[in-house]
Backbone as a printed PyTorch tensor [residue, N CA C, xyz], in Angstrom:
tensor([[[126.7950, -45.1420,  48.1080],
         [126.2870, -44.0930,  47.2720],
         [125.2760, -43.3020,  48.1000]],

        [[125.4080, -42.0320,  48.2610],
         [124.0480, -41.3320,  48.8210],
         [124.4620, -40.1750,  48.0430]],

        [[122.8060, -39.3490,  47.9830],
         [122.2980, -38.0050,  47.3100],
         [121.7050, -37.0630,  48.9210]],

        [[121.4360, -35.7110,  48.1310],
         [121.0890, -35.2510,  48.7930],
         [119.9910, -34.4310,  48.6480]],

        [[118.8950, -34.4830,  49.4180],
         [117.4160, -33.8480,  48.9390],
         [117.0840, -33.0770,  50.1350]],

        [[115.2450, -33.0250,  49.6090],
         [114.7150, -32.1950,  51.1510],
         [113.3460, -33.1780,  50.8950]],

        [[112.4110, -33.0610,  51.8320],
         [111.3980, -32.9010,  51.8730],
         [110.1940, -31.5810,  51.3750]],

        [[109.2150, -32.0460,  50.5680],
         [108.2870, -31.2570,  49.6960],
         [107.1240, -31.7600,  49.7080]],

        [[105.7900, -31.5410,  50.7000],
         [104.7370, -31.9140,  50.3440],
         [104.2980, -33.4060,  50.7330]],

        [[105.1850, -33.6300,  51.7840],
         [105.5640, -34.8870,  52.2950],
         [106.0680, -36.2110,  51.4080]],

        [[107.0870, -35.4830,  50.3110],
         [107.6470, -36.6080,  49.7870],
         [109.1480, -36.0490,  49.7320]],

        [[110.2230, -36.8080,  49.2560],
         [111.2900, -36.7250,  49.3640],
         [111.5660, -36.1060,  47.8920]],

        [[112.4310, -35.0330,  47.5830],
         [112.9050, -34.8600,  46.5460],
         [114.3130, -34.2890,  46.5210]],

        [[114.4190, -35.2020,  45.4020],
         [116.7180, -35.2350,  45.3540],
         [116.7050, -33.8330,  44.6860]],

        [[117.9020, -33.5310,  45.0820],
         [118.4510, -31.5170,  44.4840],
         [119.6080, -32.0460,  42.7200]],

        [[119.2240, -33.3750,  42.9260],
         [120.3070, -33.9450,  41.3680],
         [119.5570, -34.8720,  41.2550]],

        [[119.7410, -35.3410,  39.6030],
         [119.4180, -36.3070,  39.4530],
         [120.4040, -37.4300,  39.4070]],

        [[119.7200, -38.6490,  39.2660],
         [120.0330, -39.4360,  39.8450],
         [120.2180, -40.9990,  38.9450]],

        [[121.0440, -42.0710,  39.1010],
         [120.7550, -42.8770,  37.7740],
         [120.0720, -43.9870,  38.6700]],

        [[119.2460, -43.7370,  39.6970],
         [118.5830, -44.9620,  40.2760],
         [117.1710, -45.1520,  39.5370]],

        [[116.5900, -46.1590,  39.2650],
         [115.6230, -46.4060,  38.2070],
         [114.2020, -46.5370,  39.4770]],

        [[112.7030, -46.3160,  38.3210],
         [111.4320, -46.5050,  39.2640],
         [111.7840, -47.6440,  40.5210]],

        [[111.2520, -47.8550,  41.4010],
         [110.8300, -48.9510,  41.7950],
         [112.2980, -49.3890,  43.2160]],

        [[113.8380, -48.2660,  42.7850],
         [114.5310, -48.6470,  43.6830],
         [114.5510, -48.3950,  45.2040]],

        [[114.2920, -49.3860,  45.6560],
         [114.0150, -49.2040,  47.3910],
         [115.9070, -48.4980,  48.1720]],

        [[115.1770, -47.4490,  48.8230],
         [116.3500, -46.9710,  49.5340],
         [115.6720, -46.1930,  50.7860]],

        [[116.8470, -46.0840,  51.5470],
         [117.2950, -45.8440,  53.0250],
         [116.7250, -44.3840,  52.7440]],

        [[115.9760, -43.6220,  53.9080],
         [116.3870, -42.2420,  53.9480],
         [116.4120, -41.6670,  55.3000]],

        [[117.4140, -40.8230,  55.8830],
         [118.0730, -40.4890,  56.9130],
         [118.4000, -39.1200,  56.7920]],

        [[117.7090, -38.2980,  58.3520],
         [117.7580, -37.2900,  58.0640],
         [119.2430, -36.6640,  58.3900]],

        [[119.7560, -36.0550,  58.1040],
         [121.1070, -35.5020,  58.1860],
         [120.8980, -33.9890,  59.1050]],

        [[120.1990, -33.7500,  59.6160],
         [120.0820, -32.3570,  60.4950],
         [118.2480, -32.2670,  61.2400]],

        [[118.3420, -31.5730,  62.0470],
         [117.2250, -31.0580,  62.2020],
         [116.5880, -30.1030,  61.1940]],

        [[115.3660, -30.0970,  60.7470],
         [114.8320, -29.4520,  59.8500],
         [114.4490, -27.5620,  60.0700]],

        [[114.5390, -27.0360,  59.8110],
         [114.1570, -25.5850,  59.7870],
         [113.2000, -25.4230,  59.9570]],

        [[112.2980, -24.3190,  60.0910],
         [111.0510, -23.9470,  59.6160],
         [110.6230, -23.2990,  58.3220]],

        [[109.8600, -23.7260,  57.2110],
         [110.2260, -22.9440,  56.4220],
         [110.1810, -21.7150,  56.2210]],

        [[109.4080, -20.9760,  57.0940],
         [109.6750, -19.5610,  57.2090],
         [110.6990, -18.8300,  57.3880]],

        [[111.4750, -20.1670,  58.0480],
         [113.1760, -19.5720,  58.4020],
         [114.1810, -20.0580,  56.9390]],

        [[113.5150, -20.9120,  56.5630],
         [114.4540, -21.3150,  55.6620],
         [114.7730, -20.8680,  54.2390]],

        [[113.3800, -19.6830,  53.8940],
         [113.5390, -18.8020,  52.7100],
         [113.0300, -17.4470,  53.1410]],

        [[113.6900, -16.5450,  52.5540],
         [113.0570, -14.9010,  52.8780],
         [111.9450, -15.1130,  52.1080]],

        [[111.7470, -13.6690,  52.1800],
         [110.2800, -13.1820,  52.3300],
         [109.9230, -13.0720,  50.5930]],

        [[108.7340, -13.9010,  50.1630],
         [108.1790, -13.9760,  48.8120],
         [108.2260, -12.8650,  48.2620]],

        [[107.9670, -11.6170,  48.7230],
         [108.0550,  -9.8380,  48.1200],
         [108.5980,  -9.2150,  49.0210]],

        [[109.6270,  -8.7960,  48.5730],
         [110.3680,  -7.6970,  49.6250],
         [109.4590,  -6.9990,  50.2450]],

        [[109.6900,  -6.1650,  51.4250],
         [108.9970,  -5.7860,  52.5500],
         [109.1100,  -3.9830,  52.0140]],

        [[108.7550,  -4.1130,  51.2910],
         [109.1880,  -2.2790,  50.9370],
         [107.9930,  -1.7560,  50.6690]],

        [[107.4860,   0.0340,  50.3570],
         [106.6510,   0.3730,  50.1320],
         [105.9140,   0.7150,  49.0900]],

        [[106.6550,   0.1360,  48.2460],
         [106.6820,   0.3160,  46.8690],
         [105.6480,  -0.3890,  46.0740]],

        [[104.6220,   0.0150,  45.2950],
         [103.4570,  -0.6850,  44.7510],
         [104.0030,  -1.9630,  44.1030]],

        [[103.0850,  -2.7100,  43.9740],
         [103.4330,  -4.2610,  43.4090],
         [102.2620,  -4.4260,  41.9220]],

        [[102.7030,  -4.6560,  40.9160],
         [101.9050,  -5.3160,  40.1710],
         [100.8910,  -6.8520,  40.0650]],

        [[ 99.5840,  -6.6220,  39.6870],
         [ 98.9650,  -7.7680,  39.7820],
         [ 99.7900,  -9.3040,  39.9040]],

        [[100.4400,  -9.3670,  38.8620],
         [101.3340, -10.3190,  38.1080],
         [101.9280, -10.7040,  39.2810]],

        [[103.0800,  -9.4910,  40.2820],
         [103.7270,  -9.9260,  41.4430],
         [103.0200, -10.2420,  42.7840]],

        [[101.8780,  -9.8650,  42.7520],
         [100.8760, -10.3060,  43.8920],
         [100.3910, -11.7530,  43.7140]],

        [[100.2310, -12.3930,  41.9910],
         [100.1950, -13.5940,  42.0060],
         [100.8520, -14.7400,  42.1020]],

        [[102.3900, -13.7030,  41.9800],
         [103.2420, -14.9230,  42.1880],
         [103.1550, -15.5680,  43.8230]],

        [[103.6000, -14.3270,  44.3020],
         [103.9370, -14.3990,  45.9080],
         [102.4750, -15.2720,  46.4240]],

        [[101.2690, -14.9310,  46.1740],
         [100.3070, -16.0840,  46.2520],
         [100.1270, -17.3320,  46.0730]],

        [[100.3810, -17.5500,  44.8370],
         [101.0470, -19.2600,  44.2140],
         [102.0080, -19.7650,  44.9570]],

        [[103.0860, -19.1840,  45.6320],
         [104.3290, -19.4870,  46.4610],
         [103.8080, -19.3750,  47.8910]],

        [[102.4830, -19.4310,  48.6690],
         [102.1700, -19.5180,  50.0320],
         [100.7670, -20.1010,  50.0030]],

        [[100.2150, -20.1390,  48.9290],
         [ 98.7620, -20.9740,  48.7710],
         [ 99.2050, -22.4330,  48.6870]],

        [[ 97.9540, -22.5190,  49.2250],
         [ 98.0840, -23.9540,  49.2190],
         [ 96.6650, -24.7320,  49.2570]],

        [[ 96.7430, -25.6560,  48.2540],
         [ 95.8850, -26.5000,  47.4820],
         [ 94.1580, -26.5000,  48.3600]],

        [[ 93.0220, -26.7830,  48.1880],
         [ 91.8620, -26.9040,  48.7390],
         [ 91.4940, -28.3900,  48.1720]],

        [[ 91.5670, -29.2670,  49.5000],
         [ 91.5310, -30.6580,  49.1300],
         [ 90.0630, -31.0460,  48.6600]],

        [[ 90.2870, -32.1320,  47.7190],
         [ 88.8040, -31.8750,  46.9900],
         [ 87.3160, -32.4840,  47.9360]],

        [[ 87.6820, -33.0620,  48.9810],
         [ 86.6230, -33.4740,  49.7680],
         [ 86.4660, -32.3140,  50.6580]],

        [[ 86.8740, -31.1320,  50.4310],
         [ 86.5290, -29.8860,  51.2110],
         [ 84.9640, -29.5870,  51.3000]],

        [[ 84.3210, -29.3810,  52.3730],
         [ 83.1710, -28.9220,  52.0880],
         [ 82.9670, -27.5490,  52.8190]],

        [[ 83.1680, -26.5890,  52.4900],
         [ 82.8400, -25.0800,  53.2380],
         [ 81.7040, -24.8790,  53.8020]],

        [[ 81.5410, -24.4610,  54.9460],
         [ 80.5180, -24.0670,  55.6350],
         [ 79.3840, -22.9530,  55.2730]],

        [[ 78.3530, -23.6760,  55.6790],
         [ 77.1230, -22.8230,  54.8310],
         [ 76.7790, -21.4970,  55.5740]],

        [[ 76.6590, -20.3400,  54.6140],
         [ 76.1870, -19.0740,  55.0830],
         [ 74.5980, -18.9200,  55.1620]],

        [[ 74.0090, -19.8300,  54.9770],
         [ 72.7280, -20.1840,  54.8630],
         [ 72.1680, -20.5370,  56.4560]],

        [[ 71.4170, -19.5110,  57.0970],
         [ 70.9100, -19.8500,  58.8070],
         [ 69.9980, -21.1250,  58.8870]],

        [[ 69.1640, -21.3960,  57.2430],
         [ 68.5300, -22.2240,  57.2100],
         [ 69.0030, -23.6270,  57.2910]],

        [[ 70.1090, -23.9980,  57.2120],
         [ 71.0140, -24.8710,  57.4650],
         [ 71.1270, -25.3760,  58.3370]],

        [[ 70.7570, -24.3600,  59.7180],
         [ 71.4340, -25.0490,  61.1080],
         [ 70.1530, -25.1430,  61.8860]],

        [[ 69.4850, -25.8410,  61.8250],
         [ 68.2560, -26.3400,  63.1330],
         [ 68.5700, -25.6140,  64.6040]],

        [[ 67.3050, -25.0210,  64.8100],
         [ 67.3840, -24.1420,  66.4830],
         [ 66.8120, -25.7330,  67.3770]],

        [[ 66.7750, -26.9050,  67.0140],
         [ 66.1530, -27.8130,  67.9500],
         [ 67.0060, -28.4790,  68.1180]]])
């Protein structure tokens, strides 16, 4: 029996479902060299000159953003922060 998936976010996900239950241990083997995904889907908003609505600027954002891990700590704009000694 084999399915066929991709990789997402560094986990495996099947393109069908499937009647294998939680907990079943299986094989996974890659069947090709992987793409890049830049190569592997066009472009989130067509490339045209044509104004875009808020709405479509958020999609195409949501579809190339990517998450801010919560132990992030951003760097301070504060000079008082950084010791001259």
């Amino acid at each position: 029996m084999s399915f066929q998936g991709h990789i997402e976010n560094g986990a495996v996900v099947l393109d069908e479902p499937t009647p294998l239950g939680n907990g079943t241990i299986v094989r996974i083997e890659p069947v090709k060299t992987a793409r890049k995904p830049e190569e592997s889907r066009g472009a989130v908003v067509a490339d045209t000159d044509q104004p875009r609505t808020m709405h479509q600027m958020a999609q195409a954002w949501r579809a190339v953003a990517k998450p801010i891990p919560e132990d992030y700590i951003p760097p301070s704009v504060d000079p008082d922060d950084y010791p001259l000694f």
